[in-house]
BALOLO-390831 format. One line per 10 residues: number of its first residue (from 1); their letters; for each residue x, y, z of N, C-alpha, C, CB. Coordinates in nm, 4 decimals, decimal comma, m for minus. Each point is the difference from the previous one (the first is absolute). Glycine has a CB too. Layout:
N
NUM> a> X Y Z X Y Z X Y Z X Y Z ~ ...
//
This chain:
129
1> xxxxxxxxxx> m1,2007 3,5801 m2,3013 0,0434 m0,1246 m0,0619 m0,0644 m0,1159 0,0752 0,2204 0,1035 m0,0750 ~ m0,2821 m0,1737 m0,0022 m0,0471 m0,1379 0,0745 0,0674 m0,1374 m0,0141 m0,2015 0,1079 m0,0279 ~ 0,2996 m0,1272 0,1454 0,0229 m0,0880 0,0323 m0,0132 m0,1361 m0,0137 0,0006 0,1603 0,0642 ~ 0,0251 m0,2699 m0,1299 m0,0713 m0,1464 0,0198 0,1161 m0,0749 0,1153 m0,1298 m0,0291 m0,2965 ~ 0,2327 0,0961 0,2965 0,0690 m0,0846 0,0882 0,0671 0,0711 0,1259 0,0345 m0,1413 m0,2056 ~ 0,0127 0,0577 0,3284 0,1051 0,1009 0,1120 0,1425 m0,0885 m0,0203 m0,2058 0,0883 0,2329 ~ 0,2760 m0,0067 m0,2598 0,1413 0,0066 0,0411 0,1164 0,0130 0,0823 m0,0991 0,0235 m0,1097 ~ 0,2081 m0,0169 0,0940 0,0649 0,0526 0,1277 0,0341 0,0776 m0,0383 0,0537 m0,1295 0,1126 ~ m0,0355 0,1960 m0,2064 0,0448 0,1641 m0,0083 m0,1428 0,0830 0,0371 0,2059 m0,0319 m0,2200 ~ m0,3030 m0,0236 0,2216 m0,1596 0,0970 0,0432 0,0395 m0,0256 0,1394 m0,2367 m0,0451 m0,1916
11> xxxxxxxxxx> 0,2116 m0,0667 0,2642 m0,0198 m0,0506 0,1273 0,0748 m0,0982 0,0780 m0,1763 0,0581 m0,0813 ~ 0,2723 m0,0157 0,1628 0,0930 m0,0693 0,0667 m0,0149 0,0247 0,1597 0,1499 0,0150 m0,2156 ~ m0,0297 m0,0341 0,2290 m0,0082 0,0199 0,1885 m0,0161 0,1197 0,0847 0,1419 m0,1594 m0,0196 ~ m0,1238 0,2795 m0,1436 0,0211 0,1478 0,0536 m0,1960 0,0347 0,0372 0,2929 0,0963 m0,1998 ~ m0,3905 m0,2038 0,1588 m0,1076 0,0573 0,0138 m0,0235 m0,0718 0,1407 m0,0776 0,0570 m0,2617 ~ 0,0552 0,0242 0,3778 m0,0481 m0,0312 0,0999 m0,1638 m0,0111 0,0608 0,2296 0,0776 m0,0102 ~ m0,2922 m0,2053 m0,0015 m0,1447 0,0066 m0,0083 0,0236 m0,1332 0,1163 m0,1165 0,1120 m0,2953 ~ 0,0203 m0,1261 0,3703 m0,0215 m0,1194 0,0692 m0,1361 m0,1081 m0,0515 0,1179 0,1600 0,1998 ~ m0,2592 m0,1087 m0,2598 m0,0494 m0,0552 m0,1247 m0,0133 0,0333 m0,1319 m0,0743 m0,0545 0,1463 ~ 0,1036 m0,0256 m0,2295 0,0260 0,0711 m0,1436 m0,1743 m0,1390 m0,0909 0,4373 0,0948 0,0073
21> xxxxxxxxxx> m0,4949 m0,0149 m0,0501 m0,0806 m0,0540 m0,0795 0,0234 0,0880 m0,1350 m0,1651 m0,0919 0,1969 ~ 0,2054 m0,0210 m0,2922 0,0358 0,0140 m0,0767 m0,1119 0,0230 m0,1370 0,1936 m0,1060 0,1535 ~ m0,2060 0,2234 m0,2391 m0,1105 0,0510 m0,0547 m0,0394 m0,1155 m0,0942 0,0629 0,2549 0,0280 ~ m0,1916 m0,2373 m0,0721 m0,0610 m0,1158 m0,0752 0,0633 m0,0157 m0,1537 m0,2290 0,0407 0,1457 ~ 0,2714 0,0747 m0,1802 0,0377 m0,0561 m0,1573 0,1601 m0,0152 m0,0280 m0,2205 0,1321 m0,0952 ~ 0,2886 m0,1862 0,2316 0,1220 m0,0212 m0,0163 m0,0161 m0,1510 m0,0439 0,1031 0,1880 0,1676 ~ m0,0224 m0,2277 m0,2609 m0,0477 m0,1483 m0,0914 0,1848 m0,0909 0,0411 m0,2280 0,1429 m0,3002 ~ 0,3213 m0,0885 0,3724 0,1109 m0,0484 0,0179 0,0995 0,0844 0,1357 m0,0432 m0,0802 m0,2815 ~ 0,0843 0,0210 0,3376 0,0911 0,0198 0,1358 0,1132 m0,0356 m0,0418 m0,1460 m0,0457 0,1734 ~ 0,2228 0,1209 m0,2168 0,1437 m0,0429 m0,0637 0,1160 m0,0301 0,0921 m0,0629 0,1422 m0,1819
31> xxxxxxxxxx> 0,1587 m0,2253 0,1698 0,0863 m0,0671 0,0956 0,0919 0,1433 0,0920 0,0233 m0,2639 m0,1955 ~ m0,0290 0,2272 0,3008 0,0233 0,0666 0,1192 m0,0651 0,1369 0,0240 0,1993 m0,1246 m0,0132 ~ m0,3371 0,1447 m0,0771 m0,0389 0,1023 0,0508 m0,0178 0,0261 0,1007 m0,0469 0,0003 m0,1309 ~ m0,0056 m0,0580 0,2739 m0,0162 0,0287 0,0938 0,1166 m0,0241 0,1230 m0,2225 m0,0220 m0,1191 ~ 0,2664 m0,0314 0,0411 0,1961 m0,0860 0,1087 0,0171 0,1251 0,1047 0,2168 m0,1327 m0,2511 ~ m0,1942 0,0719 0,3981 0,0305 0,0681 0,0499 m0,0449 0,1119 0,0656 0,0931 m0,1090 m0,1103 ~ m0,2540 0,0727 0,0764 m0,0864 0,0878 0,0846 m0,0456 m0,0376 0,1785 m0,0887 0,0404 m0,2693 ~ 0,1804 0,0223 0,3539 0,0356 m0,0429 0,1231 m0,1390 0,0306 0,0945 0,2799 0,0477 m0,0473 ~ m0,3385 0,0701 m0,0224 m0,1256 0,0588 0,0613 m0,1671 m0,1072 m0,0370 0,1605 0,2854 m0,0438 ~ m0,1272 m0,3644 m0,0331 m0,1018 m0,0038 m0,0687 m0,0929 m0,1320 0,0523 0,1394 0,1329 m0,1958
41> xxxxxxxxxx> m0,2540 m0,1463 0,2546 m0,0836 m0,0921 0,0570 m0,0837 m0,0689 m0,0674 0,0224 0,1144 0,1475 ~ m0,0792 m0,0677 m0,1983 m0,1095 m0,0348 m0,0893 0,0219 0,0446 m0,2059 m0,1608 0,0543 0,2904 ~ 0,1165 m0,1691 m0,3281 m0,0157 m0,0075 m0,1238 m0,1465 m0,0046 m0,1111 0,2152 m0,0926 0,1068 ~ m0,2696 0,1807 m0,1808 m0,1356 m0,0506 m0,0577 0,0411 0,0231 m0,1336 m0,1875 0,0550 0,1792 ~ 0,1976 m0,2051 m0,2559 0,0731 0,0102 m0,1597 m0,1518 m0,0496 m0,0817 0,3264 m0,0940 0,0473 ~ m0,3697 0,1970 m0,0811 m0,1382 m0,0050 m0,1139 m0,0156 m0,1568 m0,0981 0,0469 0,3074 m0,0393 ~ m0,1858 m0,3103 m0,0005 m0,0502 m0,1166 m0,0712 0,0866 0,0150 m0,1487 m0,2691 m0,0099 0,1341 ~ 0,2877 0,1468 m0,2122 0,0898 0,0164 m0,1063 0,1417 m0,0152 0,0200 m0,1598 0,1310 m0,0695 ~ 0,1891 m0,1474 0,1851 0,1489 m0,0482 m0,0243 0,0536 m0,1116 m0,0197 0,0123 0,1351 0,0983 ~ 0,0339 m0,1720 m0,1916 0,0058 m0,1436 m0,0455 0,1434 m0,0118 0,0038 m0,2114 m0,0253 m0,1514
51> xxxxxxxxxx> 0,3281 0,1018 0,1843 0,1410 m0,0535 0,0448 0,0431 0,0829 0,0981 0,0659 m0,0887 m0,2073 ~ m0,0261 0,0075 0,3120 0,1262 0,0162 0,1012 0,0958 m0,0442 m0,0398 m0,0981 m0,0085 0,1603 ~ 0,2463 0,0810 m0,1909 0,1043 m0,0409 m0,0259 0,1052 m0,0178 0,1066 m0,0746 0,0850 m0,1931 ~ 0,1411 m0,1807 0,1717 0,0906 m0,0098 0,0589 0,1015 0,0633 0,1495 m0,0746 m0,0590 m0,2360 ~ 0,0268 0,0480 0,3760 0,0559 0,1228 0,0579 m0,0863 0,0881 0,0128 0,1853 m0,0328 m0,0772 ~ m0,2992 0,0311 0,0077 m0,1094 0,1182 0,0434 m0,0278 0,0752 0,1297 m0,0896 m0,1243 m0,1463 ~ 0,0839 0,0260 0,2327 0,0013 0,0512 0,1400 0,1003 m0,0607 0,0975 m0,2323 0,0415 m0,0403 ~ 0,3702 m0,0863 0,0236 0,0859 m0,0449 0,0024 0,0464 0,1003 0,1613 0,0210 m0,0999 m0,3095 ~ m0,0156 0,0164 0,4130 0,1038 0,1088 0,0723 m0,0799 0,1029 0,1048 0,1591 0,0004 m0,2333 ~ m0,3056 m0,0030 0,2145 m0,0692 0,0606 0,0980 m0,0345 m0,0465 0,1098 m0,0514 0,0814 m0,1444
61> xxxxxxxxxx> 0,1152 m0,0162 0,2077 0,0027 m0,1071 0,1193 m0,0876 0,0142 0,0977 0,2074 m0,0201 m0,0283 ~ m0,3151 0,1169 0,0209 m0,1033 0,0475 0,0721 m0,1402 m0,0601 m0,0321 0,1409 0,1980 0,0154 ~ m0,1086 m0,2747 m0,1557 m0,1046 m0,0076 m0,0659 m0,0703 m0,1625 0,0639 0,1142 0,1801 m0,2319 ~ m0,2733 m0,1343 0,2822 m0,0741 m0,1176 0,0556 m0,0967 m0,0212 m0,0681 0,0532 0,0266 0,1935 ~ m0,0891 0,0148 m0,2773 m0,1274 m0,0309 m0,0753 m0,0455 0,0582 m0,1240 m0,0502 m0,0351 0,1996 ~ 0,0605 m0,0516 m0,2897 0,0037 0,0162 m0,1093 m0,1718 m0,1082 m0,0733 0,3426 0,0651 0,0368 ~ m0,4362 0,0547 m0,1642 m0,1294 m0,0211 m0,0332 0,0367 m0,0215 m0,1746 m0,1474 0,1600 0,2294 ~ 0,1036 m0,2633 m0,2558 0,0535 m0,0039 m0,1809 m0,1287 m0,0162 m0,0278 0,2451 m0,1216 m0,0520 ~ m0,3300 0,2133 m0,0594 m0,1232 0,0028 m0,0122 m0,0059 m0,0432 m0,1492 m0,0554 0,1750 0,1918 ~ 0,0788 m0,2707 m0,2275 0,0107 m0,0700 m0,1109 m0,0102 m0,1769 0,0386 0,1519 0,2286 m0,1073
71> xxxxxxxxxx> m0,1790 m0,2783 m0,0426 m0,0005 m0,1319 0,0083 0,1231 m0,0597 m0,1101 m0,2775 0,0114 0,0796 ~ 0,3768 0,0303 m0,1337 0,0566 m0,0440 m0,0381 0,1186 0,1464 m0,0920 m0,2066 m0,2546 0,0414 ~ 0,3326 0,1779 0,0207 0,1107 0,1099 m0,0542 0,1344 m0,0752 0,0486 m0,1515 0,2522 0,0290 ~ 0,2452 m0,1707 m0,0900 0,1674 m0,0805 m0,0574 0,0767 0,0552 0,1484 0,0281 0,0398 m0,3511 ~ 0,0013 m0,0965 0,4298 0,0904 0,0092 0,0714 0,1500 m0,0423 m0,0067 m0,1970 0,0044 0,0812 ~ 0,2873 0,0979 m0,0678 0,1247 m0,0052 0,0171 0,0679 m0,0738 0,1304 m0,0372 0,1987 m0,1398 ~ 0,1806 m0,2207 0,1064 0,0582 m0,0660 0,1254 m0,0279 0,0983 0,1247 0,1958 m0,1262 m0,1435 ~ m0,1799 0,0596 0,2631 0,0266 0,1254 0,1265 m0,0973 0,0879 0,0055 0,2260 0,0084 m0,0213 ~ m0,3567 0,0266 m0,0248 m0,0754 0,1115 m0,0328 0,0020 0,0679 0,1440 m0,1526 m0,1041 m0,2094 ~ 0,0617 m0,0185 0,3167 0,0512 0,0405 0,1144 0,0852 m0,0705 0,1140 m0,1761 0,1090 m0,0696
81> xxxxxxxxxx> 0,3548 m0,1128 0,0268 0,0595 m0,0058 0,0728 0,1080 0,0557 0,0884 m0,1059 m0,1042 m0,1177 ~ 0,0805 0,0597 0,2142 0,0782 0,0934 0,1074 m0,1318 0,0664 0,0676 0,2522 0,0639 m0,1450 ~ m0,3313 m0,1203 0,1334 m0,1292 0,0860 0,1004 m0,0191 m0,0681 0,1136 m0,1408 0,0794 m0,1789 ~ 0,2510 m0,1000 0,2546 m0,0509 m0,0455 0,1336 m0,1286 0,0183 0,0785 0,2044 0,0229 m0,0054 ~ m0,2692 0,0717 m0,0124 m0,1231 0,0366 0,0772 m0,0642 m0,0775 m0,0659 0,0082 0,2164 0,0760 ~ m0,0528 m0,2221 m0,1906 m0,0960 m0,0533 m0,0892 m0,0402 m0,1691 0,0041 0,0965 0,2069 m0,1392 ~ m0,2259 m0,2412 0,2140 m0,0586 m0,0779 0,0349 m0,1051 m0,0553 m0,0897 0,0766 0,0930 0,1868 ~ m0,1651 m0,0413 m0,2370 m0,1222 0,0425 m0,0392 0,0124 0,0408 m0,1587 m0,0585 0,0770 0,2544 ~ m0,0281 m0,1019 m0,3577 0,0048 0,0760 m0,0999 m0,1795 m0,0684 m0,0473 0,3400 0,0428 m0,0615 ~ m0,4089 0,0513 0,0206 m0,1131 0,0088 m0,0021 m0,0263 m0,0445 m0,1790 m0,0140 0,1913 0,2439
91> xxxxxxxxxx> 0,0100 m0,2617 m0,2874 m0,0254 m0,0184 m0,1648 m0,1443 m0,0570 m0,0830 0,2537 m0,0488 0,0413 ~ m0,2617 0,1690 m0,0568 m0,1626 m0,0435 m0,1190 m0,0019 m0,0977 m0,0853 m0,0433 0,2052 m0,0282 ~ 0,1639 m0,3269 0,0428 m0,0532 m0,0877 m0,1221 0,0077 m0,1821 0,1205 0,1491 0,1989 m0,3154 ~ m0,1300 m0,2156 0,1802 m0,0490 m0,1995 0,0841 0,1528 m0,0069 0,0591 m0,1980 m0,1946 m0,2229 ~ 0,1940 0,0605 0,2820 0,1701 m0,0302 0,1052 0,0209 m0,0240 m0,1429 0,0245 m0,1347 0,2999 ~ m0,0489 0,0048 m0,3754 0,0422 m0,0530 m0,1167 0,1043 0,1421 m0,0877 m0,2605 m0,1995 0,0017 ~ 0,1779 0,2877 m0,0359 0,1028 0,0798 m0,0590 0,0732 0,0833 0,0845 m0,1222 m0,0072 m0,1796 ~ 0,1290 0,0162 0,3102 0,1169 0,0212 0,1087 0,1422 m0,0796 m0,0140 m0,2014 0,0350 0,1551 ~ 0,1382 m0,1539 m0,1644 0,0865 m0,0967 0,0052 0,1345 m0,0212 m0,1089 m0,2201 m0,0813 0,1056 ~ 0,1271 0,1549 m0,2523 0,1186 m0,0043 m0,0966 0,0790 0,1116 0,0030 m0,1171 m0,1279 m0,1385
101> xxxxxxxxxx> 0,1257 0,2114 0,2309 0,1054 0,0980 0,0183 0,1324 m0,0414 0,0890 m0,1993 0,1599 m0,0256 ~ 0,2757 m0,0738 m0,0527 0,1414 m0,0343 0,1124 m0,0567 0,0418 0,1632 0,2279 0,0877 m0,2107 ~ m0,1646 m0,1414 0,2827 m0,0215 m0,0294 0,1371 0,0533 0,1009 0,0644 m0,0027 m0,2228 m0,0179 ~ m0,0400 0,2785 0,1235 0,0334 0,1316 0,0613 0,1455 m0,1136 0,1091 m0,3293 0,2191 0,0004 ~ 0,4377 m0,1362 0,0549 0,1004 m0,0353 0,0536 m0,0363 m0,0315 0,1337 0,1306 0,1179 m0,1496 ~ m0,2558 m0,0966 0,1848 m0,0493 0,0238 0,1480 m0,0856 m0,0890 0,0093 0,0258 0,2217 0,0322 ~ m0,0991 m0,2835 0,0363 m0,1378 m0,0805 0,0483 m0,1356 0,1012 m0,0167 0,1512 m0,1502 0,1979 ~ m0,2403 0,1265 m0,2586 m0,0806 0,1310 m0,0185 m0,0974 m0,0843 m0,0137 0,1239 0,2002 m0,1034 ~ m0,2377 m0,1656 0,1967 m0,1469 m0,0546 m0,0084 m0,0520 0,1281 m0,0870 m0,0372 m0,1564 0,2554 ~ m0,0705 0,0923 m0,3862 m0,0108 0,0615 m0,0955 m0,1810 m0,0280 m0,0018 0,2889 m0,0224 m0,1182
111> xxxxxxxxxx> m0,3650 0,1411 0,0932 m0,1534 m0,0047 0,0352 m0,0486 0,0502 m0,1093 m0,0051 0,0276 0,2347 ~ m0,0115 m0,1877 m0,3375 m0,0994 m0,0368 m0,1233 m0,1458 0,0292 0,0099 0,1492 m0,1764 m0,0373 ~ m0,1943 0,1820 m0,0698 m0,1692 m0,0001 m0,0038 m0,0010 m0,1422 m0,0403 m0,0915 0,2588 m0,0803 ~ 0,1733 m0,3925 0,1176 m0,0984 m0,0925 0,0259 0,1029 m0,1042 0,1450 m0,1520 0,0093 m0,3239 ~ 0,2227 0,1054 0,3409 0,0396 m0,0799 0,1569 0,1078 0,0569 0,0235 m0,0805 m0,2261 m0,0105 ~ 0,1559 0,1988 0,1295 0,0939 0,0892 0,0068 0,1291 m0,1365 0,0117 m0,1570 0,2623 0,1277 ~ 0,2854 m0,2173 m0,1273 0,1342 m0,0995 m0,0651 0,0996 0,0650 0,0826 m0,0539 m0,0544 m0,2727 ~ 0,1344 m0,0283 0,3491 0,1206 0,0452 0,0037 0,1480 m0,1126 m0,0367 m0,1523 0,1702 0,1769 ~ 0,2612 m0,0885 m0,2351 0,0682 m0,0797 m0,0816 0,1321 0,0370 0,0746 m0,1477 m0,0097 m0,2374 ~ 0,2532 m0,0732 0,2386 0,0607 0,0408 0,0585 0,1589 0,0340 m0,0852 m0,1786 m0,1134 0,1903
121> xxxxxxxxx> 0,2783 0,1041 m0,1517 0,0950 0,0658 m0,1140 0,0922 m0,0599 m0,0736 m0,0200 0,1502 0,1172 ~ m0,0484 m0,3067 m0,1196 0,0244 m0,0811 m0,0487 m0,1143 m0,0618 m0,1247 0,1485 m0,0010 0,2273 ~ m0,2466 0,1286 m0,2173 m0,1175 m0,1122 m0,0764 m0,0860 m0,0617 0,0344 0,1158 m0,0305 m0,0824 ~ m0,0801 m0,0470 0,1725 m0,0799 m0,0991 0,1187 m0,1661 0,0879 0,0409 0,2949 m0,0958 0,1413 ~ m0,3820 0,0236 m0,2079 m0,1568 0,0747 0,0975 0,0443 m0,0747 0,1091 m0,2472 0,0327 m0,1617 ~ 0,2006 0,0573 0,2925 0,0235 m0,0493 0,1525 m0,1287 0,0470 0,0361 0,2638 0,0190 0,0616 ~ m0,3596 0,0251 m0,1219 m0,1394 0,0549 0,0677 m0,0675 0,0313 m0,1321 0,0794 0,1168 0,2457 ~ m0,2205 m0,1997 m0,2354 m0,1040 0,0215 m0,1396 m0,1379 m0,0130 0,1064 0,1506 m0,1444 m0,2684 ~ m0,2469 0,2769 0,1973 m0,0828 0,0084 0,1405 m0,1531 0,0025 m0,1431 0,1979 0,1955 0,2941
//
C-alpha cells in the first residue's frame, strides 16, 4: 500500500528511532504523528511534503535538528513544540515564506537559502543575517 500520508496510528512514540528521514512520497505529516518521540534528534521532511500538521513533532524532547527540503507548505499550530533541544532548523525556502508560518514556541535560528532569521516566541525578528 502506498502511503501519501503519516499518522499516529502508523507512527507514534512506540517507534523508537533517533533520525527519522522521512520517505520522499509522503505528501502530509498528520497531527501528532510524531508526539512524543523522546529518542528522536534529527528530522529530514522531503521537498513533497507539503503539510505538517498540527503537533507533528510535538513533545520530542531530544529533538535538535530539524531539515525541511521544500519551499513552501501548510504548517500547523505547535508542529514543533515542546522541543527544547531544538535550536536550528535548516529550510529550503526564502525567510519571507518562513515568516508566514505559525511560530515555533521556542527561539529558533532558522537557515534560509537567502539568509538565515531568528524569531523569537513572540514574532519579534531579533536576528536577520
Amino acid at each position: 500500500k502506498d502511503l501519501g500520508s503519516l499518522d499516529e496510528a502508523l507512527l507514534n512514540a512506540e517507534l523508537d528511532v533517533s533520525v527519522l528521514i522521512i520517505p520522499d512520497h509522503i505528501k502530509t505529516i498528520e497531527m501528532s504523528a510524531f508526539r512524543g518521540m523522546k529518542n528522536l534528534t534529527s528530522v529530514v521532511i522531503p521537498k513533497n511534503c507539503n503539510t505538517l500538521a498540527t503537533n507533528a513533532f510535538f513533545y520530542c524532547t531530544r529533538l535538535q535538528h530539524v531539515t525541511i527540503k521544500t519551499n513552501k507548505q501548510f504548517f500547523g499550530d505547535n508542529v514543533f513544540g515542546a522541543c527544547p533541544l531544538l535550536r536550528e532548523i535548516t529550510y529550503e525556502g526564502t525567510i519571507a515564506d518562513w515568516l508566514e508560518f505559525p511560530l515555533p514556541d521556542e527561539t529558533i535560528l532558522i537557515h534560509c537559502i537567502d539568509g538565515d532569521v531568528k524569531v523569537d516566541d513572540k514574532g519579534e525578528v531579533i536576528y536577520r543575517s
